[in-house]
C-alpha positions in Angstrom: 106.4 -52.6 34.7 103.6 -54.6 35.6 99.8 -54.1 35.0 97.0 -55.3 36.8 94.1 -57.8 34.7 90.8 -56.3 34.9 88.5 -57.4 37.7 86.5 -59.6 35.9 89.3 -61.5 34.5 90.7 -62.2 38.4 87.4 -63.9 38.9 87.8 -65.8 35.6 91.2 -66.9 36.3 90.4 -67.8 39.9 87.3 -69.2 39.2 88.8 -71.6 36.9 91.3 -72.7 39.2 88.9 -73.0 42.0 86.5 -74.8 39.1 89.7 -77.1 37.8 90.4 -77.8 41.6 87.0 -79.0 42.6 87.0 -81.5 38.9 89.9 -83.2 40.4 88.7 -83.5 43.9 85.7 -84.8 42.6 87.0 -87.4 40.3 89.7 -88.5 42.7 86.3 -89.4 45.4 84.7 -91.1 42.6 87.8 -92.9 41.5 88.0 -93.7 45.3 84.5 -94.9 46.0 84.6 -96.9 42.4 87.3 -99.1 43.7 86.3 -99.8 47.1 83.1 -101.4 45.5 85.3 -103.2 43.3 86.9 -103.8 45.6 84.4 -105.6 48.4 82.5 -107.5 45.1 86.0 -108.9 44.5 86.3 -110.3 48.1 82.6 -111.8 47.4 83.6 -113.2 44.5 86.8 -114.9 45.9 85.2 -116.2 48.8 85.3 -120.0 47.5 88.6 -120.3 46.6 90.3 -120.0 50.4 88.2 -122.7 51.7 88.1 -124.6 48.2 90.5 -127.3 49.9 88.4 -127.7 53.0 85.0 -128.1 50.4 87.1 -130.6 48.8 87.9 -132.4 52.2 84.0 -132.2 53.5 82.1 -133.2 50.3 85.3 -136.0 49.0 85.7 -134.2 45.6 88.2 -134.9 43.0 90.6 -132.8 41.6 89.1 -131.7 38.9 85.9 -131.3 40.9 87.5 -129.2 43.1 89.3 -127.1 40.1 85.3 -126.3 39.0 84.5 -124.8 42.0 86.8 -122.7 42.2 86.3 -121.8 38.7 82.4 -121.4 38.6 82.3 -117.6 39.6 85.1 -116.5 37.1 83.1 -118.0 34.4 79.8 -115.8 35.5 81.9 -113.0 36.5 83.7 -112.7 33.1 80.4 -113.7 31.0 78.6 -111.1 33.0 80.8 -108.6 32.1 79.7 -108.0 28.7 75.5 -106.8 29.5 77.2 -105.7 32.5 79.5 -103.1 30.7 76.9 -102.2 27.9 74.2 -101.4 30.7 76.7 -99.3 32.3 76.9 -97.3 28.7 73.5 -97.1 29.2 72.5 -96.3 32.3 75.2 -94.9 34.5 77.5 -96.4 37.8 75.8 -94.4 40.0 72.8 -96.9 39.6 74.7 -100.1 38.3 77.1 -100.1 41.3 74.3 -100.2 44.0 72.3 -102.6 41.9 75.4 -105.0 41.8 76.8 -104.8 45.1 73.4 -105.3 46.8 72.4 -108.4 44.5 76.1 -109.6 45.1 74.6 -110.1 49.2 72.0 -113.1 48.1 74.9 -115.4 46.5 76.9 -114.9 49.4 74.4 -115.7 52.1 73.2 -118.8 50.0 76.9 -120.1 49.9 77.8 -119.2 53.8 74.3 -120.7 55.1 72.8 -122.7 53.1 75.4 -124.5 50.1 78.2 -125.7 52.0 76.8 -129.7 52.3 76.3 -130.4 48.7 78.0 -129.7 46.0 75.5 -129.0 43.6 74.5 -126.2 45.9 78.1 -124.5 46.0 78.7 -125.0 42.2 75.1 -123.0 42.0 76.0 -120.2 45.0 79.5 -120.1 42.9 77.4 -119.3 39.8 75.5 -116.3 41.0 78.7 -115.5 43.4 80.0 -114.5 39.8 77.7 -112.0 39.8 80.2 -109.7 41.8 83.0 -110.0 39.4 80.9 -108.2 37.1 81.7 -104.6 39.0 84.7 -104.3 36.5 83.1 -103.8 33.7 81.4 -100.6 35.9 84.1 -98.8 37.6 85.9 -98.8 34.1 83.9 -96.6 32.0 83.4 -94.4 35.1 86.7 -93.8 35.6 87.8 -93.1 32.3 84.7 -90.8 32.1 85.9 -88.5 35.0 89.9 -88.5 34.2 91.7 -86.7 31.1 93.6 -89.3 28.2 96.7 -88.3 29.8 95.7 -89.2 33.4 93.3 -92.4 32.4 95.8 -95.2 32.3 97.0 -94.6 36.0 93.5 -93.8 36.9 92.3 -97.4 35.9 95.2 -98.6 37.0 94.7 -97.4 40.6 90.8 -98.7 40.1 92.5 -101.8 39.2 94.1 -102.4 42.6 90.3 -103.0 44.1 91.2 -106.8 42.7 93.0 -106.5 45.5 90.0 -107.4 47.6 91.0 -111.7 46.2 94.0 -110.9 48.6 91.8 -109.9 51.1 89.7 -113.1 51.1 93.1 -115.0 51.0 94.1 -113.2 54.3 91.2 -113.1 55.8 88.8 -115.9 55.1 90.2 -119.6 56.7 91.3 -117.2 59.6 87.8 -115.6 60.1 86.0 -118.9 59.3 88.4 -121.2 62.4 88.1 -118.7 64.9 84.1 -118.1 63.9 82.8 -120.7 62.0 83.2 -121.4 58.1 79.6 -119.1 57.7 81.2 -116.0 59.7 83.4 -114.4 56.1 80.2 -114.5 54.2 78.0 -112.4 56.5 80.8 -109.9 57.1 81.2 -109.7 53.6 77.2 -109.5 53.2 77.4 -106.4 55.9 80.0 -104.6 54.1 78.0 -105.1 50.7 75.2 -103.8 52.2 76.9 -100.3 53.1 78.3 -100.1 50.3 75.5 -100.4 48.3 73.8 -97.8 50.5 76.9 -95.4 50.4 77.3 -95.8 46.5 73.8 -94.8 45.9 74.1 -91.3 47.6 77.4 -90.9 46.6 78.6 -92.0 43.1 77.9 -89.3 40.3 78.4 -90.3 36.7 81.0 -87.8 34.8 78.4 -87.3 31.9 74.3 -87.4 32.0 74.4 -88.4 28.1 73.3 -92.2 28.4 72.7 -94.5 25.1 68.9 -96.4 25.5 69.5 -99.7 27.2 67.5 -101.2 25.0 69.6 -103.5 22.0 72.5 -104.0 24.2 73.4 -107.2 22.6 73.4 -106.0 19.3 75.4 -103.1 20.4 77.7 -105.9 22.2 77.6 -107.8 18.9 78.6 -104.5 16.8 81.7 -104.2 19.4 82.7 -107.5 19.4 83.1 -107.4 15.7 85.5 -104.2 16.2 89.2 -105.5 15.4 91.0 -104.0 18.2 88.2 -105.5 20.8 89.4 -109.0 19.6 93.3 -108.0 19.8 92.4 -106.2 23.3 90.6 -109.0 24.5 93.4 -111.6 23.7 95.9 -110.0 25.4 93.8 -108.8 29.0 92.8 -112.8 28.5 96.7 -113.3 29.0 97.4 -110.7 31.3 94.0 -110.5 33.6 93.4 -113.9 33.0 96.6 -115.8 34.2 96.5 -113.5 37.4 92.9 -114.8 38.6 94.1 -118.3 37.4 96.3 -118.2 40.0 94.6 -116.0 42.2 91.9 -118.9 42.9 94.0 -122.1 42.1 97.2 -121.1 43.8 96.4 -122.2 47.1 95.1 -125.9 45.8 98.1 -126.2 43.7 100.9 -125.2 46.5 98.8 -127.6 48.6 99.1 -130.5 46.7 102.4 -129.6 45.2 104.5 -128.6 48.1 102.2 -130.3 51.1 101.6 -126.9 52.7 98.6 -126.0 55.1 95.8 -124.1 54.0 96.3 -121.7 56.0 99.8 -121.1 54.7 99.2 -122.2 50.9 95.9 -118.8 51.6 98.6 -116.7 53.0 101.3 -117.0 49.9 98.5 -116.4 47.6 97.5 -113.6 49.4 101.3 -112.2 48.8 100.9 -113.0 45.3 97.3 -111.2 45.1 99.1 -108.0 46.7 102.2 -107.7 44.4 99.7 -107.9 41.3 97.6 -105.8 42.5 100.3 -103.0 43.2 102.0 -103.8 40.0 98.7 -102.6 37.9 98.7 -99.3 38.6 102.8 -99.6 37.9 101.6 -100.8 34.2 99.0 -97.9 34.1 101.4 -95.2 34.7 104.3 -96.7 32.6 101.9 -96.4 30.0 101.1 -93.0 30.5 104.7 -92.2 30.1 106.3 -94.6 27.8 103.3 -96.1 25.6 101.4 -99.3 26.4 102.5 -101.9 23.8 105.8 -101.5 24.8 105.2 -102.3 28.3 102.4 -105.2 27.3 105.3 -106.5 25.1 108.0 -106.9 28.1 105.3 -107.7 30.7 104.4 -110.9 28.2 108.1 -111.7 27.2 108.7 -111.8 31.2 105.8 -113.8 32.4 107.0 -116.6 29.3 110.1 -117.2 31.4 109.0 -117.3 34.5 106.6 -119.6 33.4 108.9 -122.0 32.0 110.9 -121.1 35.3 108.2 -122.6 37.2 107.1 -125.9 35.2 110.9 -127.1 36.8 108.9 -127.1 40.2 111.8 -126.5 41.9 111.3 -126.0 45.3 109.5 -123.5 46.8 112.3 -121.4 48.5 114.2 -119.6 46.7 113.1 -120.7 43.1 109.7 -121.1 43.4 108.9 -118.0 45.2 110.9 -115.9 42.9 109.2 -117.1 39.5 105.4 -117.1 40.9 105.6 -113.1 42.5 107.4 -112.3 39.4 104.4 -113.5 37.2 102.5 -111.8 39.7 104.6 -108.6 38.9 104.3 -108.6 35.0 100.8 -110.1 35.2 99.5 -107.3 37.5 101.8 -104.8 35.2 100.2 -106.1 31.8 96.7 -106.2 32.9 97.2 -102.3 34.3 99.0 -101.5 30.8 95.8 -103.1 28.6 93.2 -101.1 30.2 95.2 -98.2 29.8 95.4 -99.1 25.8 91.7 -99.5 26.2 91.5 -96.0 26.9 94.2 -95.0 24.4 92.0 -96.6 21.1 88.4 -96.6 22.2 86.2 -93.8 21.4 85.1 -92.6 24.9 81.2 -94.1 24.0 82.0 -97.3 23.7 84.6 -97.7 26.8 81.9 -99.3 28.8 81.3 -102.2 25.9 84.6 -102.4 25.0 85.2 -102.9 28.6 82.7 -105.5 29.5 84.0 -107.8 26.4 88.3 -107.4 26.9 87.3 -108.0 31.0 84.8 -111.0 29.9 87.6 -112.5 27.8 89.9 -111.7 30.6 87.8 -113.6 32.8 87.8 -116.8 30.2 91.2 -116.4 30.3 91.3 -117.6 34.2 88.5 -119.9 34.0 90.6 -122.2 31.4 93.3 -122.4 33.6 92.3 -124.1 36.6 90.3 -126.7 35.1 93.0 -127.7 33.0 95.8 -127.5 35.9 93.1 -129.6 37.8 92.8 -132.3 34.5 97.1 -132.4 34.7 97.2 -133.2 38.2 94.6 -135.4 38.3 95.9 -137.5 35.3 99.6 -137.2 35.4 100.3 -136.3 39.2 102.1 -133.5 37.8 101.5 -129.3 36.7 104.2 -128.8 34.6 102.5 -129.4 31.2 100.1 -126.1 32.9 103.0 -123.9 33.3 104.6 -124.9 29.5 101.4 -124.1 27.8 101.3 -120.1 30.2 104.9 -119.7 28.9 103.6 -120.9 24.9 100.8 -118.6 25.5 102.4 -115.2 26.8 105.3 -115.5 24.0 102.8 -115.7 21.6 100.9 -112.8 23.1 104.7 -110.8 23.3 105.0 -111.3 19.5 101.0 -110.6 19.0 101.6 -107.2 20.8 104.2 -106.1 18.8 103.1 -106.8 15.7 99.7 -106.6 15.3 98.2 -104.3 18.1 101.2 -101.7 17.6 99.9 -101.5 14.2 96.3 -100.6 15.2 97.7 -98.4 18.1 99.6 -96.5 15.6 96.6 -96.3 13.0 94.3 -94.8 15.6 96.9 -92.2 17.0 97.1 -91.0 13.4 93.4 -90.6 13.3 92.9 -88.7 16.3 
């Protein structure tokens, strides 16, 4: 026999459902609207790096010169990160979004109109360019603000694919700027920034209204940075993040000069590269969720050493080639989708947005190192394999670091929670 709850506990039950329904419609739109900003401040930031070899070509630069270039807005975007994130702590992405993605507009007119005859000029526009890879260290803490611990890691990992907008700019940008002119990509980019920053301001709604002062943020930077597992994290989304926007922006110079392709096709491969990172992130994300996330870092690491090593044989580009760069696209993508989601997993939920802006600054570092020195190789020896030994030295170490040292703290902090 069955009985029938009281009235008021019918409206209870299905006012919670109806109440636990409209949470998760509400964070899946900001979750949505997060990474389409990331998103479009991605493509700004990536707009160089497609027309880096025609730059080159124009203004007779080296190859190291043309390695800076291209690495200029990674620097600013990854150092940006850090007041970036803390501000976010403090004041909310629902008005550092806006802020960003409409300051992100001046940078990219200045490069389109104004910067592309001197060089001095781009290296500046590529400075404040930077500006939009700072958006991470914003869509982060928002995320994880709106999601449950045992959703967060595919939530971030899903924001994650909005570095998926460098794979826009590497399908989109030398075939926008020959069929409109090299200025044309910047002011669409300009236009969709604009809207953006419009739609973000009378949409985005932060998961919490508790927000620390924004005054002190650098010693409240400086208190993180000192925080053992923002060091380990940091190393290891350096690794991970890093190596996937060192190729992300150096790719199509290096399959230019070391395969004689075209620019248009060395843009297109890197834009396959782009998209099978960028789909492999939320992979990481959700592994973790199920599995844990050192495991996964620790095979995504293992993997991308040989493959590296696979590729500093330069073999050629079909079948060898191919196979070992989307397959460090695949455990790059995979590892920097598993960090984020340790982020989550050993970060008290305050200090996400700090945490964040330091692991996604050191990412950052960890692609600006790259290219520079890829560019130093080839312009000294004629040759990248040195590059691709020292990425395989690198992610072993950061295999055996994982293991050992940040399973330990992973461990310790599970016990204490």
């Amino acid at each position: 026999m069955t009985t029938t709850p009281p009235a008021d506990q019918i409206g209870r039950h299905s006012g919670g459902s109806a109440t636990a329904a409209t949470s998760t419609t509400s964070a899946n739109r900001q979750l949505a609207l997060s990474t389409v900003g990331f998103a479009l401040c991605f493509w700004a930031w990536a707009l160089i790096s497609p027309l880096a070899t025609r730059y080159a070509d124009d203004l007779n630069l080296s190859a190291f010169e043309q390695s800076l270039l291209v690495a200029v807005p990674v620097l600013v975007g990854s150092l940006g990160r850090v007041p970036v994130g803390a501000m976010t702590d403090a004041v909310g992405a629902r008005r550092m979004f806006p802020i960003v993605s409409l300051l992100t507009i001046l940078p990219v007119l200045f490069v389109g109109y104004l910067a592309s005859d001197s060089y001095p000029a781009m290296l500046v526009g590529g400075f404040f360019l930077g500006l939009g890879g700072t958006t991470f260290a914003i869509g982060v803490p928002h995320v994880n603000g709106w999601f449950p611990p045992e959703r967060r890691g595919t939530a971030i990992g899903i924001f994650g694919m909005g570095m998926g907008g460098t794979a826009i700019s590497a399908f989109t940008t030398v075939r926008i700027a020959d069929k409109w002119g090299d200025s044309a990509p910047f002011a669409l980019v300009a236009v969709l920034l604009a809207i953006y920053g419009l739609v973000s301001a009378m949409l985005l709604r932060d998961a919490s209204s508790k927000r620390g002062s924004p005054r002190g943020f650098v010693g409240r930077a400086w208190t993180t940075l000192k925080m053992p597992v923002t060091l380990q994290l940091s190393f290891l989304y350096a690794v991970g993040f890093g190596g996937f926007v060192a190729f992300s922006v150096y790719l199509p110079a290096y399959l230019k000069n070391a395969y004689d392709l075209s620019q248009n096709d060395a843009a297109l491969r890197t834009a396959g590269f782009v998209v099978l990172a960028v789909i492999a992130r939320p992979v990481g994300g959700w592994l973790s969720d199920r599995i844990n996330p050192v495991p996964v870092l620790t095979v995504c690491f293992v993997g991308g050493a040989g493959l590296a090593a696979l590729a500093a044989f330069e073999r050629p580009l079909m079948p060898v080639g191919t196979i070992a760069f989307l397959g460090l696209a695949a455990v790059l993508g995979g590892a920097a989708g598993a960090c984020f989601a340790l982020v989550a997993e050993v970060t008290e939920p305050a200090k996400v947005g700090a945490v964040t802006g330091i692991v996604g600054a050191a990412g950052g570092l960890g692609g600006f190192i790259p290219p520079l020195l890829m560019g130093a190789v080839y312009g000294a020896s004629g040759d990248y394999s040195l590059g691709f030994v020292l990425l395989a030295l690198t992610a072993a170490a950061a295999a055996v670091f994982t293991w050992l040292i940040v399973g330990r703290t992973a461990r310790a902090r599970a016990i204490q929670t």
